[in-house]
BAFI-3210 file (N, C-alpha, C; in Angstrom, 3 decimals, decimal comma, padded with zeros to 6 digits):
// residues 310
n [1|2|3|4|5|6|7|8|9|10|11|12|13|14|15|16|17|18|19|20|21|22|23|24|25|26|27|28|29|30|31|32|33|34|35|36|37|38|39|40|41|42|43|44|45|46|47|48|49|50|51|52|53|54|55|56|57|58|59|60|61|62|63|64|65|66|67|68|69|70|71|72|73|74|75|76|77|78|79|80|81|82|83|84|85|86|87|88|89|90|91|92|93|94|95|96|97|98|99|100|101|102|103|104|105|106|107|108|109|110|111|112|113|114|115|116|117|118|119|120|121|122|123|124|125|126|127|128|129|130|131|132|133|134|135|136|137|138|139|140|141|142|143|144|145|146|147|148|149|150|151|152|153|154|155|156|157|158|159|160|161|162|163|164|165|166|167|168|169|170|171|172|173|174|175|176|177|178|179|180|181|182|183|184|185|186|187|188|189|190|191|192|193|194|195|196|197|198|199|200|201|202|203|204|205|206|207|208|209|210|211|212|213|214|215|216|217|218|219|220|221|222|223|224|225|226|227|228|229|230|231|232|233|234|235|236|237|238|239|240|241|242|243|244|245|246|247|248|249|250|251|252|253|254|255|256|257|258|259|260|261|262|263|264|265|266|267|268|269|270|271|272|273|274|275|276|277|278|279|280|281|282|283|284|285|286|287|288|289|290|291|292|293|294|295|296|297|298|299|300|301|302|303|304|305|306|307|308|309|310]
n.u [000,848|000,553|002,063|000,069|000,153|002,143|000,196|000,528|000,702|-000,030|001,114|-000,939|-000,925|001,293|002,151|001,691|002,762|005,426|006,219|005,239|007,637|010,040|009,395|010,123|012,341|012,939|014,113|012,550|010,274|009,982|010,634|008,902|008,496|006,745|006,265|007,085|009,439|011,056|010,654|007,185|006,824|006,102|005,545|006,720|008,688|012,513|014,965|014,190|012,989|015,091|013,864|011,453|009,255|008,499|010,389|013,024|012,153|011,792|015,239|015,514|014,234|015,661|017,950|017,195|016,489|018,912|020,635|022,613|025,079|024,582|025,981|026,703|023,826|023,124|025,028|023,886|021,470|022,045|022,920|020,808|018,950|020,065|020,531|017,463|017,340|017,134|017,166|017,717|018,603|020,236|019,961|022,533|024,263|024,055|022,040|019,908|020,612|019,575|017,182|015,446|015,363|013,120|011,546|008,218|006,542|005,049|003,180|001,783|-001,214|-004,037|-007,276|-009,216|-012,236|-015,048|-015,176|-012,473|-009,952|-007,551|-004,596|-002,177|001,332|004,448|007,985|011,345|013,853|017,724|019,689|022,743|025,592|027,143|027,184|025,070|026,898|028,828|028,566|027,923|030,344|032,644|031,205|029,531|030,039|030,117|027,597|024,529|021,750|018,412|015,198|011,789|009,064|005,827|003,023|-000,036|-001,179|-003,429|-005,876|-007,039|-005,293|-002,921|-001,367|000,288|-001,114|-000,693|001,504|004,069|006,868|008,573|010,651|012,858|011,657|008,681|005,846|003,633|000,740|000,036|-000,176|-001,573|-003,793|-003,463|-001,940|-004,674|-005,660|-004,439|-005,683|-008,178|-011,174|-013,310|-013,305|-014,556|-013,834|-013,447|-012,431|-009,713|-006,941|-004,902|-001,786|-002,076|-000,869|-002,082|-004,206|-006,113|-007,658|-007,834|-006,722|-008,979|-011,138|-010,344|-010,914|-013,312|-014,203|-013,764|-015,931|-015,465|-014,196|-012,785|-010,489|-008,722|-006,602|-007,207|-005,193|-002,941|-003,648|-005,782|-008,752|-012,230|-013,552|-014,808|-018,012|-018,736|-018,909|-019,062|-016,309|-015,205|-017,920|-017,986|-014,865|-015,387|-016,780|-015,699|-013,877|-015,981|-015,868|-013,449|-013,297|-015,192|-015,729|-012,501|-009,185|-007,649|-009,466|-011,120|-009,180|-009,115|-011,877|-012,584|-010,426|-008,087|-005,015|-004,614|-003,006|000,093|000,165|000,944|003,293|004,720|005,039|006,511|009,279|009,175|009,932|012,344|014,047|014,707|017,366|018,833|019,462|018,731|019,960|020,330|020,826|019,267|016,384|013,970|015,383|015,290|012,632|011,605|013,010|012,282|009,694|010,206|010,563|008,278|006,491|007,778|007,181|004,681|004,705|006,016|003,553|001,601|002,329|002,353|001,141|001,833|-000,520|-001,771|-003,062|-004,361|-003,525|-005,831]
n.v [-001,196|002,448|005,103|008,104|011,125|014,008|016,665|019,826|023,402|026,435|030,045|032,843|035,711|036,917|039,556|041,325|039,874|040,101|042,874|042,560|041,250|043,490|045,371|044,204|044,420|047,546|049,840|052,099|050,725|050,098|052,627|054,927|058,178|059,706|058,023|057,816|058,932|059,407|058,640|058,913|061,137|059,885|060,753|059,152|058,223|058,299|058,038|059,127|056,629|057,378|056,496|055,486|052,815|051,771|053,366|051,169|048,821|048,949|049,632|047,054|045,358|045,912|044,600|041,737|041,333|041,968|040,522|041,114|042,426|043,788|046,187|047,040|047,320|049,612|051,908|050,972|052,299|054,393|055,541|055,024|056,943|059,658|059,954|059,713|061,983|063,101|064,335|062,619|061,118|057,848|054,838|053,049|050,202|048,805|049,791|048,746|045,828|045,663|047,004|044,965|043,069|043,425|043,824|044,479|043,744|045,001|043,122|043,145|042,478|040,998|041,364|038,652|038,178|037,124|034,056|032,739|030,813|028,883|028,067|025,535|024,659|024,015|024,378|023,510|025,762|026,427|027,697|027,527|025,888|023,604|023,904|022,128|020,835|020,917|019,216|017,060|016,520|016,002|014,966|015,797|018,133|019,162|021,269|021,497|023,554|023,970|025,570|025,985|027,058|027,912|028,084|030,194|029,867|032,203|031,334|032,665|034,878|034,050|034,966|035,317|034,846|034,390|033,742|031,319|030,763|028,395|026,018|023,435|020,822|021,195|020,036|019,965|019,972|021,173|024,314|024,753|026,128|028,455|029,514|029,957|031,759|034,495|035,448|037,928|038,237|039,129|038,154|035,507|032,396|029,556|027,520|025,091|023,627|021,114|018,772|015,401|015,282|017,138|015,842|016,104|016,599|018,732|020,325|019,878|021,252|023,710|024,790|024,274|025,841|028,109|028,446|026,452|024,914|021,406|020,182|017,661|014,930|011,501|009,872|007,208|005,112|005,633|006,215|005,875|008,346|009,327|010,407|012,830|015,589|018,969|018,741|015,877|014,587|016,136|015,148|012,054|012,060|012,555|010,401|008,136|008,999|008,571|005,794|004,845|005,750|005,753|007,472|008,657|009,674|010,896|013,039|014,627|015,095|017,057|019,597|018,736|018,816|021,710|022,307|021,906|024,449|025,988|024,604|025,144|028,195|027,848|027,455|030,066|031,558|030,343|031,578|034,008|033,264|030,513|029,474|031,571|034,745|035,306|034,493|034,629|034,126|035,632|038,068|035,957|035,390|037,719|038,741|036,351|037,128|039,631|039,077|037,243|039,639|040,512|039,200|038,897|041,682|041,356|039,844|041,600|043,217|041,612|038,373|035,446|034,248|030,953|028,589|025,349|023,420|021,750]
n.w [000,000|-001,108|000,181|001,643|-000,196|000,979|002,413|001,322|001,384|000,721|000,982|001,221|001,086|000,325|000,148|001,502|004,262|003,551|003,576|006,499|007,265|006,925|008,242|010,805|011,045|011,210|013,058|014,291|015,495|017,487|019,200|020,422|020,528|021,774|024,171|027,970|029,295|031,714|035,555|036,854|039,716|042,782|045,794|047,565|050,457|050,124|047,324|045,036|041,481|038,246|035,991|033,896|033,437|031,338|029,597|030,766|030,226|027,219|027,437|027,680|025,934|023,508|024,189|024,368|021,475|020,199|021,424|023,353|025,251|028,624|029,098|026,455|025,861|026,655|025,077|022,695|022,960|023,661|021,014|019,764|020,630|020,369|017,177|016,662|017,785|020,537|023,659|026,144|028,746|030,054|031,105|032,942|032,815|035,395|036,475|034,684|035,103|038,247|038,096|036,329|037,866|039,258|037,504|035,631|033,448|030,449|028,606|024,941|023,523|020,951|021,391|020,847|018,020|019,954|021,475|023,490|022,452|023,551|023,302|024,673|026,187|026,681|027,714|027,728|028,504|028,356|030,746|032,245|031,235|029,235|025,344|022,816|020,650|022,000|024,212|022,997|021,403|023,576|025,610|028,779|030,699|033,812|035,634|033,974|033,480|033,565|032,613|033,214|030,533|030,124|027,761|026,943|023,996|021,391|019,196|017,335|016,886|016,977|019,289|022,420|025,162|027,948|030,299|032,195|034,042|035,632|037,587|036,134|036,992|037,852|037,019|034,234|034,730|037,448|036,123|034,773|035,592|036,829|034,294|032,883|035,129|034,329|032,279|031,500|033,484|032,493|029,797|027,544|027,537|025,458|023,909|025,202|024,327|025,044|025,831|026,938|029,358|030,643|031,942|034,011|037,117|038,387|036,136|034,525|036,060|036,233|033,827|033,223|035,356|034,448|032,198|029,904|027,086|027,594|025,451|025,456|025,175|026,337|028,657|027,901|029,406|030,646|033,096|033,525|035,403|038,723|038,548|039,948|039,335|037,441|035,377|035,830|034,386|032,027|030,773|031,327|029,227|026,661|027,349|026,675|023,674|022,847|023,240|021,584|019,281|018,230|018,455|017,106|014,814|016,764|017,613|014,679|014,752|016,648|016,024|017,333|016,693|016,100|018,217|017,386|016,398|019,019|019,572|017,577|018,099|020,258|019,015|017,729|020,201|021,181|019,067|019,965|021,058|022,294|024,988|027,912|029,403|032,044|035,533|038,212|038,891|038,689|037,506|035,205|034,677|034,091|031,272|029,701|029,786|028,462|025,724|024,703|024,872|022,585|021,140|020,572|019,476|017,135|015,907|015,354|013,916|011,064|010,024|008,480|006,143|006,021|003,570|003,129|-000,247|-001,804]
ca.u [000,000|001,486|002,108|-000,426|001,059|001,967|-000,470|000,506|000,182|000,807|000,977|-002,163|-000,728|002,981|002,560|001,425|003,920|006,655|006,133|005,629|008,657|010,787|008,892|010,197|013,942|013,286|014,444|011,486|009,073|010,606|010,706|008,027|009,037|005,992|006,476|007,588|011,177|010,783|009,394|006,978|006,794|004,889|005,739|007,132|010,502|013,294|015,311|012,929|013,980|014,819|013,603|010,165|009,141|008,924|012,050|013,682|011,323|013,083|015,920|016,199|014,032|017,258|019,302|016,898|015,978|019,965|021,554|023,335|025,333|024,026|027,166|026,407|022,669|023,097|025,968|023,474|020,053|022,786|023,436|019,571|018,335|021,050|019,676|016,206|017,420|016,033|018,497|017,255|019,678|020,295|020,226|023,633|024,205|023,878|020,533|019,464|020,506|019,237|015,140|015,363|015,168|011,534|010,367|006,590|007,063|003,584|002,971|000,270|-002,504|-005,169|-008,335|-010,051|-013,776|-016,029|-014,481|-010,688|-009,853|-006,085|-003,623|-001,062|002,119|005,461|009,656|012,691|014,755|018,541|020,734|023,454|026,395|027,824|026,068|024,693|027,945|030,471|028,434|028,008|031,624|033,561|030,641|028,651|031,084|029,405|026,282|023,120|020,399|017,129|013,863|010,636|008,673|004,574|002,477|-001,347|-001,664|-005,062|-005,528|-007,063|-004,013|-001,283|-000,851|000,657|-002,151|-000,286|003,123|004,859|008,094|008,958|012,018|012,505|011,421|007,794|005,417|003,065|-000,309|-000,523|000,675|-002,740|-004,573|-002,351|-002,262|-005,713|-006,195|-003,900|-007,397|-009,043|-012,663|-014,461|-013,021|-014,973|-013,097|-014,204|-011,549|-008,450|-006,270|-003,796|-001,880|-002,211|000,052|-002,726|-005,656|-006,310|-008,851|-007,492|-006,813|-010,468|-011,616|-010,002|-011,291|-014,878|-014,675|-013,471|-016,594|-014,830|-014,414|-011,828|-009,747|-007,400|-006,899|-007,017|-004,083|-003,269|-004,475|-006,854|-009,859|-013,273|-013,385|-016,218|-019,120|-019,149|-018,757|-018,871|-015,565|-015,744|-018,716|-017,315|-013,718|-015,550|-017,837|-014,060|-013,403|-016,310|-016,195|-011,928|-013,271|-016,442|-014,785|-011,171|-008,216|-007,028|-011,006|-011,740|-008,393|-009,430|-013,307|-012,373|-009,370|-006,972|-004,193|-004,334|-002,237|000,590|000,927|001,797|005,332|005,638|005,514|007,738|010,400|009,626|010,559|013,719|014,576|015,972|018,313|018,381|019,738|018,588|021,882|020,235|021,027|018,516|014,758|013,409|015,266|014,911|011,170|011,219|013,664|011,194|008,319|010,415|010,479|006,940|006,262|008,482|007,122|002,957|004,802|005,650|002,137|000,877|002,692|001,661|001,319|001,357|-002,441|-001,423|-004,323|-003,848|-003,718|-006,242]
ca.v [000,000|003,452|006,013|009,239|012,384|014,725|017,878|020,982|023,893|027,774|031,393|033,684|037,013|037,492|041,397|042,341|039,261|040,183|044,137|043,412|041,036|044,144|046,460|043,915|045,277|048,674|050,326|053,016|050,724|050,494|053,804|056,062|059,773|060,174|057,556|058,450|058,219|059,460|058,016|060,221|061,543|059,020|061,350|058,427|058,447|057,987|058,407|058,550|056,258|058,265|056,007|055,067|051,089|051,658|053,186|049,692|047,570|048,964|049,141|045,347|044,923|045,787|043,647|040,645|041,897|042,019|039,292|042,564|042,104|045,195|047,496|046,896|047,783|051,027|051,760|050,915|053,090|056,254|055,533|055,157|058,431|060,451|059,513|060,373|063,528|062,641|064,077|061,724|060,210|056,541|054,352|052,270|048,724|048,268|050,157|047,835|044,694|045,895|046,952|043,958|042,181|044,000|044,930|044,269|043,764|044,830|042,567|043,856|041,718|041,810|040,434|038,236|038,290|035,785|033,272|033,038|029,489|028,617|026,138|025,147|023,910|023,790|023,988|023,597|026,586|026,382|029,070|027,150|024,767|023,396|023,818|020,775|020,341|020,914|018,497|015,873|015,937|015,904|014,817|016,493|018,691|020,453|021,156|021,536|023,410|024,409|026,658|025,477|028,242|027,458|029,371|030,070|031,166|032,808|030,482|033,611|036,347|033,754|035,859|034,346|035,479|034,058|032,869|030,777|030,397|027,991|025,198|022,442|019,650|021,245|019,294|021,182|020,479|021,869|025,436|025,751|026,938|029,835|030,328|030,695|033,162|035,571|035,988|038,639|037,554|039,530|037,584|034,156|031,245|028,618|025,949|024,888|022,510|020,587|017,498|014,160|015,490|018,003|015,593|015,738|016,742|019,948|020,776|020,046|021,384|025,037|024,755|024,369|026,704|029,427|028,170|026,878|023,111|021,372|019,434|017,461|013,672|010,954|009,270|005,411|004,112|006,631|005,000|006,656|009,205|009,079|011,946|013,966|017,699|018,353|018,222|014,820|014,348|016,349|014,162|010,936|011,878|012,511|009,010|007,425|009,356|008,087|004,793|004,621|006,319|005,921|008,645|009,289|010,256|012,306|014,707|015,593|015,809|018,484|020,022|018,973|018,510|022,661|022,559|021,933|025,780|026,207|023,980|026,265|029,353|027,161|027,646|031,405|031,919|030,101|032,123|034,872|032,409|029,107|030,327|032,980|035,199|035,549|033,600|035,170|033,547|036,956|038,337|035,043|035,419|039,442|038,215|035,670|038,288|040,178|037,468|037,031|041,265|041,401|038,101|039,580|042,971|041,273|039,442|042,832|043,651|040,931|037,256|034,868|033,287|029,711|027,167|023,629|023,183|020,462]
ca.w [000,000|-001,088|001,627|001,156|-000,470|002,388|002,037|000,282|001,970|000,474|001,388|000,447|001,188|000,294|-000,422|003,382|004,850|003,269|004,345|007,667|007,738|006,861|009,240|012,068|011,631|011,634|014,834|014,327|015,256|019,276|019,649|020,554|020,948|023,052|025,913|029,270|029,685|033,168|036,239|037,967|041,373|043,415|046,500|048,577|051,056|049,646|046,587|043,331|040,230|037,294|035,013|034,370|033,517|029,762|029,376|031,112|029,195|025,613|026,560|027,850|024,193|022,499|024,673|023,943|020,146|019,487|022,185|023,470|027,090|029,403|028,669|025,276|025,236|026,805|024,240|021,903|022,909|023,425|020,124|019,349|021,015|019,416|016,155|016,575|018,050|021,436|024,567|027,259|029,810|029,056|032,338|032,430|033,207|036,976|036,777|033,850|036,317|039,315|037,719|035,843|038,939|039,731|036,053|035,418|031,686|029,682|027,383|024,411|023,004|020,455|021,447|019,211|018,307|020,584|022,660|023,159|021,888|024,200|022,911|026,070|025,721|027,459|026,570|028,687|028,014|028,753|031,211|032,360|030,656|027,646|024,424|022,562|020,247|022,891|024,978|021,592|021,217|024,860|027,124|029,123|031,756|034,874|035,120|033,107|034,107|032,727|033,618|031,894|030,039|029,957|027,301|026,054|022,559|021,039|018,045|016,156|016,741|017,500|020,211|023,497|026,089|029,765|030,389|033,039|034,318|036,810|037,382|035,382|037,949|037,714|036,121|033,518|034,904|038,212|035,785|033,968|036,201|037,103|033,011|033,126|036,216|033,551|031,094|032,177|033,980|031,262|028,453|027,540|027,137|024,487|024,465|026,030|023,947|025,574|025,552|027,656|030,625|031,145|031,802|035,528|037,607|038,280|035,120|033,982|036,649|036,163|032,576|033,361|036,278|033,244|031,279|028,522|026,874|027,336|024,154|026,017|025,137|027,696|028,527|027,308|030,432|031,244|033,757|034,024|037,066|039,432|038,365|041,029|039,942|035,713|034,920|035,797|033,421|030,827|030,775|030,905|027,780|025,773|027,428|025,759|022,590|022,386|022,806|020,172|017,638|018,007|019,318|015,627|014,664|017,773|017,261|013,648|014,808|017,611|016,329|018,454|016,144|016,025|019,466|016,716|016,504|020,027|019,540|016,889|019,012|021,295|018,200|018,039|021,685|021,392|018,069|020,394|021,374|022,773|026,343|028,784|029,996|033,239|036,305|038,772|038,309|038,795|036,046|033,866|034,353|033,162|030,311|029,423|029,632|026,970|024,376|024,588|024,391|020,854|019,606|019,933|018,824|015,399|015,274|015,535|012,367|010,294|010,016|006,826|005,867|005,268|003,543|002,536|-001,594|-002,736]
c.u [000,878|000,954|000,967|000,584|001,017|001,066|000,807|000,145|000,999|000,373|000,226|-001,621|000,057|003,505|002,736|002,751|005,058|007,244|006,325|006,767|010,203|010,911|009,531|011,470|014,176|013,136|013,116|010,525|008,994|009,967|009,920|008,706|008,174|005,879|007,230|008,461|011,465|010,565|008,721|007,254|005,702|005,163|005,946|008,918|011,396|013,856|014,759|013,657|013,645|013,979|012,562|010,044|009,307|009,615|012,971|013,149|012,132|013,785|016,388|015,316|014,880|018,209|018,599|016,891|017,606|020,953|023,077|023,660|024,982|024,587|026,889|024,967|022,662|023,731|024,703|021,907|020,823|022,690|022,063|018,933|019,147|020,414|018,531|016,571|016,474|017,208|017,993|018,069|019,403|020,961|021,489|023,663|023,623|022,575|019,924|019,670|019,471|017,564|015,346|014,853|013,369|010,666|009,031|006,271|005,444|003,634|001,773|-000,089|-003,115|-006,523|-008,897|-011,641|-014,170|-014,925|-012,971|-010,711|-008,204|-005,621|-002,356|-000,179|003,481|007,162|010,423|013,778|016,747|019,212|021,649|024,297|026,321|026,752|025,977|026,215|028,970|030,017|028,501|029,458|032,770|032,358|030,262|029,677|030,469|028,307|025,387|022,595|019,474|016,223|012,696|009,383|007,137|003,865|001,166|-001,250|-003,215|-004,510|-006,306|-006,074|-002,958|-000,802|-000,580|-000,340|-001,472|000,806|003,751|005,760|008,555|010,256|011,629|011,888|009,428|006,892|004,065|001,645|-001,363|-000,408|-000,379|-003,358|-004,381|-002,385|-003,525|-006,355|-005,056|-004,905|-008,433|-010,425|-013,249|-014,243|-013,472|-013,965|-013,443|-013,741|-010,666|-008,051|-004,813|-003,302|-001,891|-001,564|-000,736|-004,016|-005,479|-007,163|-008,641|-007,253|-008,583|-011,382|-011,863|-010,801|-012,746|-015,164|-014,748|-014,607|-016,457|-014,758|-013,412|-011,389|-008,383|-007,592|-006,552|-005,923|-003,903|-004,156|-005,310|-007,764|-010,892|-013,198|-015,125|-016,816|-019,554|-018,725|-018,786|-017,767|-014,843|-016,644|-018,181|-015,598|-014,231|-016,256|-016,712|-013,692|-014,004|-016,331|-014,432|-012,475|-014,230|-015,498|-012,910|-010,333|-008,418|-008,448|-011,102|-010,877|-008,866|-010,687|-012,716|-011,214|-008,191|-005,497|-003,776|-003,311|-000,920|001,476|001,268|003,294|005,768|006,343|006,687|009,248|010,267|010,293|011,770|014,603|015,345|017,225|017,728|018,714|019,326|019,825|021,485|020,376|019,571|017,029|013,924|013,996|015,573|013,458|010,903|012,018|012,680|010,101|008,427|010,294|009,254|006,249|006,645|007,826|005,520|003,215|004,704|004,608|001,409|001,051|001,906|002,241|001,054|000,211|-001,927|-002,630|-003,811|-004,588|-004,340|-005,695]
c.v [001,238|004,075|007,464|010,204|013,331|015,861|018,868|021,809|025,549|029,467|032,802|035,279|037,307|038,704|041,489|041,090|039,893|042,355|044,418|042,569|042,118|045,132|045,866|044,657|046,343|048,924|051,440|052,458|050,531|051,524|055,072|057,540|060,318|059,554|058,561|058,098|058,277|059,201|058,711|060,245|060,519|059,784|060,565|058,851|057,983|058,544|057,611|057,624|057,851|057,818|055,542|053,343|050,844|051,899|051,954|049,140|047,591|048,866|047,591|044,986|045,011|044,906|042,259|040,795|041,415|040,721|040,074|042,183|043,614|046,738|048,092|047,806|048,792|051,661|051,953|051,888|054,149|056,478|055,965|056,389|059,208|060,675|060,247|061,696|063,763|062,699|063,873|060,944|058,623|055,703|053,356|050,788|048,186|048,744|049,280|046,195|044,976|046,211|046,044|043,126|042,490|044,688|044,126|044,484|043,370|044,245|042,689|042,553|042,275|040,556|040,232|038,229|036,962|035,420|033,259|031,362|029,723|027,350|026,858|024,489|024,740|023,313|023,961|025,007|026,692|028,175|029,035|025,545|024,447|023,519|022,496|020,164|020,128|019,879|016,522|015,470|015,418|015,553|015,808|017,090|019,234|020,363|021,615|022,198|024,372|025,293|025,996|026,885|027,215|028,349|029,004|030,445|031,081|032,135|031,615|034,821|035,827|034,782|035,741|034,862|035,204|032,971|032,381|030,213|029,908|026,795|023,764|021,046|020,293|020,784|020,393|020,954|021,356|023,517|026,197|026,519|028,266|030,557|030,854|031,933|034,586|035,851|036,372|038,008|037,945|039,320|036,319|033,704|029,993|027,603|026,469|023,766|022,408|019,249|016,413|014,235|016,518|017,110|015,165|016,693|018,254|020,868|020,770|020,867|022,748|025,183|025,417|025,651|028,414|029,102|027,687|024,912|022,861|019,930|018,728|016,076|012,490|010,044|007,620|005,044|004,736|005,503|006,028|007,628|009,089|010,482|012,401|015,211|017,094|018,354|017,017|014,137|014,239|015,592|012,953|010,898|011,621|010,818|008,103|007,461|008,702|006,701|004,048|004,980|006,533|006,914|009,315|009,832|011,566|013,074|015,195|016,274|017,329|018,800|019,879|019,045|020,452|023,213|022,488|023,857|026,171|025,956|024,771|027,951|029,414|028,015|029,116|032,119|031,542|030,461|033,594|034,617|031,201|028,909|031,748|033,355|035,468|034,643|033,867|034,726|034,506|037,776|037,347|035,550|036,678|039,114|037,363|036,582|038,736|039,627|037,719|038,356|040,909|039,822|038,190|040,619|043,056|040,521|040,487|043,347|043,266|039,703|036,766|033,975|032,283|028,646|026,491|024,144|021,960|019,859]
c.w [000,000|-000,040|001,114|000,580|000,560|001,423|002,052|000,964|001,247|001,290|000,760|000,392|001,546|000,497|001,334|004,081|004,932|004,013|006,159|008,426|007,748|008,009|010,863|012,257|011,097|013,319|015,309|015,193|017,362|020,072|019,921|021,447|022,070|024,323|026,842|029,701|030,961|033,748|036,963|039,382|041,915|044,707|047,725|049,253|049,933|047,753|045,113|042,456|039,481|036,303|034,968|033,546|032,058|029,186|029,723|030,083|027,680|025,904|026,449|026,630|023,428|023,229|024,073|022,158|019,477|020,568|022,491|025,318|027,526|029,134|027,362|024,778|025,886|025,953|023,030|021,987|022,977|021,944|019,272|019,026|020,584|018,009|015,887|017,246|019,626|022,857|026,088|027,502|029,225|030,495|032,130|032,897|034,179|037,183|035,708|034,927|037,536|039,271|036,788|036,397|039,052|038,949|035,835|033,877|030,655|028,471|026,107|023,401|021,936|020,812|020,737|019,435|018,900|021,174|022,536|023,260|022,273|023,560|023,798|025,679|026,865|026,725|028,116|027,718|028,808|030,100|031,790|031,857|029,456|026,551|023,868|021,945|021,026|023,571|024,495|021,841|022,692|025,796|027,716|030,394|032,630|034,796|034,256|033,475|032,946|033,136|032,234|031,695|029,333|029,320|026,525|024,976|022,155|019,811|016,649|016,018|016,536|018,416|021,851|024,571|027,875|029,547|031,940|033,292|035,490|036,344|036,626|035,741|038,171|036,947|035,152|033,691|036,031|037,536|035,202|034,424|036,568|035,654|033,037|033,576|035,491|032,583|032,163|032,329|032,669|030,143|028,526|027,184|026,448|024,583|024,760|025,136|024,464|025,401|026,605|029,142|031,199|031,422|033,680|036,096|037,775|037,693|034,219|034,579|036,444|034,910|032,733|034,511|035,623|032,240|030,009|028,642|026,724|026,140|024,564|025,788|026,458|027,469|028,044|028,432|031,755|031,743|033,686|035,364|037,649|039,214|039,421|041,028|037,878|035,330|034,687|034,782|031,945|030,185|030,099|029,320|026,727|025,910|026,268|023,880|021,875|022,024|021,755|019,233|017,425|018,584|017,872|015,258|015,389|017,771|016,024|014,068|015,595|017,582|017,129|017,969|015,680|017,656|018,787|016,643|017,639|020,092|018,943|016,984|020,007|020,614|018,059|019,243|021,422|019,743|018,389|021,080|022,136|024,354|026,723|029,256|031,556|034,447|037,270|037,949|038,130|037,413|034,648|033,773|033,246|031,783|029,090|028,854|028,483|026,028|023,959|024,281|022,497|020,033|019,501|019,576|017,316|014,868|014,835|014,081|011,448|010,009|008,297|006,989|004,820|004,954|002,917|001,033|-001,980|-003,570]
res [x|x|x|x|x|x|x|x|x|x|x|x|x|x|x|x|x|x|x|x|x|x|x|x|x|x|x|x|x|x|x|x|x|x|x|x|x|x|x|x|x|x|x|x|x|x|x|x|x|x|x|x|x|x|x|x|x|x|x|x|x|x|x|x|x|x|x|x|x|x|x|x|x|x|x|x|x|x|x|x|x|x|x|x|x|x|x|x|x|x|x|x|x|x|x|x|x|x|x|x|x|x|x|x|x|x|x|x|x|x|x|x|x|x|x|x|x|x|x|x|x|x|x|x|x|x|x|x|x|x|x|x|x|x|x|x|x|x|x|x|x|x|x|x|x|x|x|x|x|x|x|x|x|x|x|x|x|x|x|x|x|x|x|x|x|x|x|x|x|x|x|x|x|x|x|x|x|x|x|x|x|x|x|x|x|x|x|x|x|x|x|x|x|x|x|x|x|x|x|x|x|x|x|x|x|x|x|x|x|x|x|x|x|x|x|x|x|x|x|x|x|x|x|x|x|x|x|x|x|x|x|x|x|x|x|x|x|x|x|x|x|x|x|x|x|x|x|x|x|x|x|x|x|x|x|x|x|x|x|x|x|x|x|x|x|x|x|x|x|x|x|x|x|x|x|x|x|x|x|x|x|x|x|x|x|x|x|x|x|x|x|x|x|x|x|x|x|x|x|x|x|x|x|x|x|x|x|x|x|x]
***
């Protein structure tokens, strides 16, 4: 029996793609002349910052944006604001370390029409020891370590909606729920797609308690759960519907095979490198944060509209 032909799949709208893949590396698009480089007066003790949260936020966007060490990305926004003709102080390294530690890093959205439809997913991101080749060729020297990076995307913006950063020994379903309580109350929630390491009571539970259905498959040796509350209900119905009609059936029926673009967001995150430079979990997390800012900044731009070719 021959093997199918893999599907065919092309790109509807090269003109606007290709525009707003240019628009990502201009420096213009950073830089607003009208933010608040300042931080105001909050009229508390002590000695004010100068700097207000969105000034930090760029410039550690050019340190992540360019894989720029601290010295460097000050160096490089003097260089910026000069330019635009813009003679605003330029905070230096140790103040870039030091609010790094305690930055609150706004991340911008676009909300989609009707329900917000989440696909969940999970990476190990490196920030200490050898890289893969050095470790391929001579063995693995010292230690390893990791941080695991948990993220929703909106399956109509591609736009990461709630991020979590905890250690790599965390497992990824006590994490949803926490993603969750990041979507604002007054946003519905439609589905949740996840995969097989998310099917637990707690995880269904959060789901349904957000009004929303969840698309999560049951594990090989999934058992019925006892119906006592509906996420319970709603689980077992997935149970019987895996075992009437098959696994392979019930992912095409209910989409589930669209959780696919999450991994692939996975690979945008680790396209500003494959290591964090931060040691400090506090400023891995804000580090992190950034990533996730500049990678819904260039959704914002413009994405490519991919359909399958009959």
């Amino acid at each position: 029996m021959s093997k199918p032909k893999p599907a065919r799949y092309r790109t509807t709208n090269w003109s606007d793609y290709n525009a707003a893949l240019r628009k990502r590396g201009s420096l213009l698009i950073w830089l607003d002349k009208e933010m608040s480089w300042h931080a105001p007066h909050e009229g508390r003790q002590g000695r004010p910052p100068v700097f207000s949260t969105a000034a930090i936020q760029f410039c550690l966007s050019i340190k992540v944006l360019f894989k720029l060490p601290l010295r460097q990305t000050a160096g490089m926004v003097a260089s910026l604001l000069r330019l635009a003709g813009l003679d605003w102080p330029v905070p230096d390294y140790s103040t870039l370390c030091r609010r790094q530690k305690t930055l609150k890093v706004q991340i911008p959205y676009r909300r989609a029409d009707g329900p917000l439809n989440l696909l969940i997913d999970s990476t190990g991101i490196k920030f200490l020891g050898d890289g893969e080749w050095q470790a391929r060729k001579h063995g693995v020297q010292g230690r390893r370590q990791w941080r695991k990076v948990h993220l929703a995307m909106d399956t109509a913006t591609s736009d990461i909606r709630a991020v979590e950063f905890t250690p790599s020994r965390e497992g990824d379903s006590p994490v949803l729920p926490d993603l969750l309580d990041q979507i604002p109350d007054d946003e519905d929630i439609g589905t949740v797609t996840a995969d097989g390491a998310y099917d637990t009571r707690r995880c269904h539970s959060a789901i349904i308690a957000r009004g929303g259905t969840a698309i999560i498959p049951i594990r090989k040796n999934g058992r019925p759960w006892k119906e006592d509350c509906p996420a319970a209900r709603a689980r077992n119905e997935t149970l019987r519907a895996t075992r009437h009609y098959g696994r392979a059936f019930w992912k095409r029926w209910t989409g589930y095979h669209a959780r696919s673009r999450a991994e692939a967001r996975m690979r945008c995150l680790k396209a500003f490198g494959e290591r964090i430079a931060a040691r400090d979990p506090d400023r891995q997390t804000a580090e992190i944060h950034i990533r996730v800012a500049l990678i819904n900044r260039f959704n914002a731009l413009g994405t490519a509209e991919i359909v399958r070719v009959p």
